[in-house]
C-alpha positions in Angstrom: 0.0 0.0 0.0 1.9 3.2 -0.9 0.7 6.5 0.9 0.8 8.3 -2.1 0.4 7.6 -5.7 2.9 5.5 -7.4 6.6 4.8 -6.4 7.8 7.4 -7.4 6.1 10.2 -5.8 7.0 12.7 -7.4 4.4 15.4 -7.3 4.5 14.3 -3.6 8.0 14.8 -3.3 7.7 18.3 -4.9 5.4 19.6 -2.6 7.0 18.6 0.3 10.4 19.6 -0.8 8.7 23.3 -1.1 7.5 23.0 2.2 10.6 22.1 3.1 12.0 25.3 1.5 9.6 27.7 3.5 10.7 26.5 6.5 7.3 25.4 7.1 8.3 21.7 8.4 9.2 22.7 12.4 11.9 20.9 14.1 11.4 19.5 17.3 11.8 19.2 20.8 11.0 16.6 22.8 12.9 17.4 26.2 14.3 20.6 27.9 17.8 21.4 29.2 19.2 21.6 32.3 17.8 24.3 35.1 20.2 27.1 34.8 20.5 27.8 38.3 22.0 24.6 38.8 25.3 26.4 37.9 25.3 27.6 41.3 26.6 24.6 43.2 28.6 21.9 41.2 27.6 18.9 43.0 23.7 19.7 42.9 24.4 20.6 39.4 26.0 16.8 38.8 22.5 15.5 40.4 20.2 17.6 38.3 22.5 16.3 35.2 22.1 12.5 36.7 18.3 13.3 36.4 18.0 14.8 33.3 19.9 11.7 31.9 17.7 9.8 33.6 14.5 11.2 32.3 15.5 11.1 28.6 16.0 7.5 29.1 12.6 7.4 31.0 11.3 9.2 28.2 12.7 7.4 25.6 12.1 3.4 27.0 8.3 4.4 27.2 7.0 3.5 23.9 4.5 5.7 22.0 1.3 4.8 21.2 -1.8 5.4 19.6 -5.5 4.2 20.9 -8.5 4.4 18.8 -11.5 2.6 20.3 -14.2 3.0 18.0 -12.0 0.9 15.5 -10.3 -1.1 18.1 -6.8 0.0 17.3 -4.2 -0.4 20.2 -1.0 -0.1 18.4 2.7 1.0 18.6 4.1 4.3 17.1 7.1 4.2 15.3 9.2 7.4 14.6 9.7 7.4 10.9 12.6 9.6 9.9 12.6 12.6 7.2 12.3 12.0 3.4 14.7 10.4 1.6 14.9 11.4 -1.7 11.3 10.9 -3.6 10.5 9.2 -1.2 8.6 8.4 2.2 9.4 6.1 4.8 6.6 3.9 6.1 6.5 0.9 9.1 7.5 -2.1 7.9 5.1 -4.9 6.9 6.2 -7.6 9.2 4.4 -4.9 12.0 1.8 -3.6 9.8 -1.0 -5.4 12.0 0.3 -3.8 15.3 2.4 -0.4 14.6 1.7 2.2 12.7 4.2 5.3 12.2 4.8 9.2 13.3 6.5 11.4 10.7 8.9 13.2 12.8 9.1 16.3 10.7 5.8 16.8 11.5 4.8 17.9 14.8 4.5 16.2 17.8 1.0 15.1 18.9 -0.5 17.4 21.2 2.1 20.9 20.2 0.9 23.5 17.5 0.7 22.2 14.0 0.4 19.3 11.8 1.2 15.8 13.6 0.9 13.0 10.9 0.5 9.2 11.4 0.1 6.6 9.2 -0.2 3.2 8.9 -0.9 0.1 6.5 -4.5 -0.6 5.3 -3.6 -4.7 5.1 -0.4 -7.0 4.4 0.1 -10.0 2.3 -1.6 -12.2 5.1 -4.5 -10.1 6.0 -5.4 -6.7 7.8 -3.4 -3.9 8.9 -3.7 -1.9 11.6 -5.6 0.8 9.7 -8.1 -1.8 8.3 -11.0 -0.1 9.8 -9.8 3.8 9.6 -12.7 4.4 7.3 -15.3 3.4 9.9 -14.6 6.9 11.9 -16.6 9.1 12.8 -16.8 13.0 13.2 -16.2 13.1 17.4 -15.1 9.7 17.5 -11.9 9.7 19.7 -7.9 9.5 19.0 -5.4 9.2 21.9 -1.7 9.1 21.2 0.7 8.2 23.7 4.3 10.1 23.1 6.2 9.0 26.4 5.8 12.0 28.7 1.5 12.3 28.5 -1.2 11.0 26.6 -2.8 13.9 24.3 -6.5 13.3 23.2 -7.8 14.3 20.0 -11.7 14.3 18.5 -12.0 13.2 15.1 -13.4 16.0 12.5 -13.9 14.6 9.4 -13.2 11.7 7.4 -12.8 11.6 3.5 -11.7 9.2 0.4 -9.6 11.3 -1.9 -7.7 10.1 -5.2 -3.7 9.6 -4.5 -3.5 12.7 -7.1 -5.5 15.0 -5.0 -3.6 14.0 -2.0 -4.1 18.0 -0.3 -0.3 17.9 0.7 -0.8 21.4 2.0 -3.4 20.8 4.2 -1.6 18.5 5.5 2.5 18.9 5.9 1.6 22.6 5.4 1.8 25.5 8.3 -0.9 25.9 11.0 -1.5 27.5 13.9 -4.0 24.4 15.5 -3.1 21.3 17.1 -3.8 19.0 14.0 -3.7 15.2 13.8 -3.7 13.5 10.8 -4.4 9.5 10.0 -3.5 8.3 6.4 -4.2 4.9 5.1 -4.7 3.4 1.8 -8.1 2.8 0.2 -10.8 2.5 -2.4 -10.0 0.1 -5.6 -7.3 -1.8 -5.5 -4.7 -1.6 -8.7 -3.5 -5.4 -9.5 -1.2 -4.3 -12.3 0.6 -1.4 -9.8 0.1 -3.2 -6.5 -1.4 -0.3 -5.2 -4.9 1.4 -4.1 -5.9 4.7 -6.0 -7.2 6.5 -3.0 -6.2 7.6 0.5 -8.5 7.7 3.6 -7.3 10.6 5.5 -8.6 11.4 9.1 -8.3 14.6 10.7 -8.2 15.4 14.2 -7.8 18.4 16.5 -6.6 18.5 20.1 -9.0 18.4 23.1 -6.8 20.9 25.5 -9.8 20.8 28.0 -8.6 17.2 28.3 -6.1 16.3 31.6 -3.4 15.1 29.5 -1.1 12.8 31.4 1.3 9.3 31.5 -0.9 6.5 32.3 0.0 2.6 32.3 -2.0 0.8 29.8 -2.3 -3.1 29.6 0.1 -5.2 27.3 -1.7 -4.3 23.3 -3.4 -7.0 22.0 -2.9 -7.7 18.7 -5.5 -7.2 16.4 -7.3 -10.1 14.6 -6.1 -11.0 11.3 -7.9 -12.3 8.6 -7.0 -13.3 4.8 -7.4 -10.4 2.4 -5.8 -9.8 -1.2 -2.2 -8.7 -1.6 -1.1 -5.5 -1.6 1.8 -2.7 -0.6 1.8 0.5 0.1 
């Protein structure tokens, strides 16, 4: 299943690299420095350094997630890295049933701007974790997990749009709101490409009146596979 049309993706490619250009991609941030008083006495500023250490690993061993429950989704997030060349990365498809993927040149979930997660509609052996995104419904609710808290989102709207009129602006493009976007795969499938023509694209928006918080969470279940036809992204 391929995120956007083709292999080659070029039109894709063109837009984002012009994004890119305008600065409009923001870099980020995902854990502070180092108080600056802690100058004041070396050995409390050791400690302070001990504990900073100490909470990036913190940070870092908690695995991010994303929880959808009208759909039943309870799956991983992966931290996909930046374009490479025409090209997006995706998860792989050995975890397509249990991980989906965070674009990290988009913003994190929960801070201002576009945060964008995808994941695979189905694999060679049956359904992906996306399998149901189409099923959402305006209000319908999103939360992702990113190590530190758990940021809610409410779904807005839900459409089926060609690969051609993918709205990359919309999108990867500048905002000023707390966006969330969900991209899968959809409508007809192409047997000669190995492809589906369409994307399903959810969008979200934050819920800041929401006590956004860590919480432990059972082990995910993996979701049920069935047999379905072939495909890629």
């Amino acid at each position: 299943m391929a995120a956007f049309p083709g292999r080659s993706w070029g039109w894709a490619a063109r837009g984002l690299a012009l994004a890119l250009a305008l600065g409009v991609l923001a870099g980020i941030s995902l854990v502070g420095g180092i108080p600056a008083n802690a100058a004041m006495n070396p050995h409390r500023r050791h400690v302070l350094h001990l504990e900073h250490l100490a909470h990036i690993r913190y940070l870092r061993a908690r695995p991010w997630e994303v929880e959808i429950p009208a759909i039943g989704v309870a799956a991983g997030l992966e931290t996909l890295g930046d374009p490479v060349g025409p090209t997006l990365p995706v998860p792989p498809l050995a975890e397509a049933a249990t991980e989906a993927g965070w674009y990290r040149f988009t913003s994190v979930p929960g801070s201002a701007g576009n945060a964008v997660i995808v994941g695979h509609v189905d694999t060679y052996v049956g359904p992906a974790v996306f399998y149901h995104l189409y099923r959402l419904r305006a209000g319908d609710v999103i939360d992702v997990e990113t190590g530190a808290s758990t940021q809610r989102f409410a779904v807005r709207w839900v459409r089926e749009v060609g690969k051609a009129q993918f709205p990359v602006r919309q999108v990867f493009g500048p905002t000023g709101e707390h966006q969330l976007w969900l991209i899968t795969c959809g409508g007809d499938f192409d047997y000669q490409t190995g492809h589906y023509l369409d994307n399903i694209i959810v969008s979200a928006v934050w819920q800041p009146t929401v006590k956004h918080q860590a919480r432990r969470r059972p082990a995910r279940h993996r979701q049920k596979r069935g047999r379905r036809r072939a495909t890629h992204w």
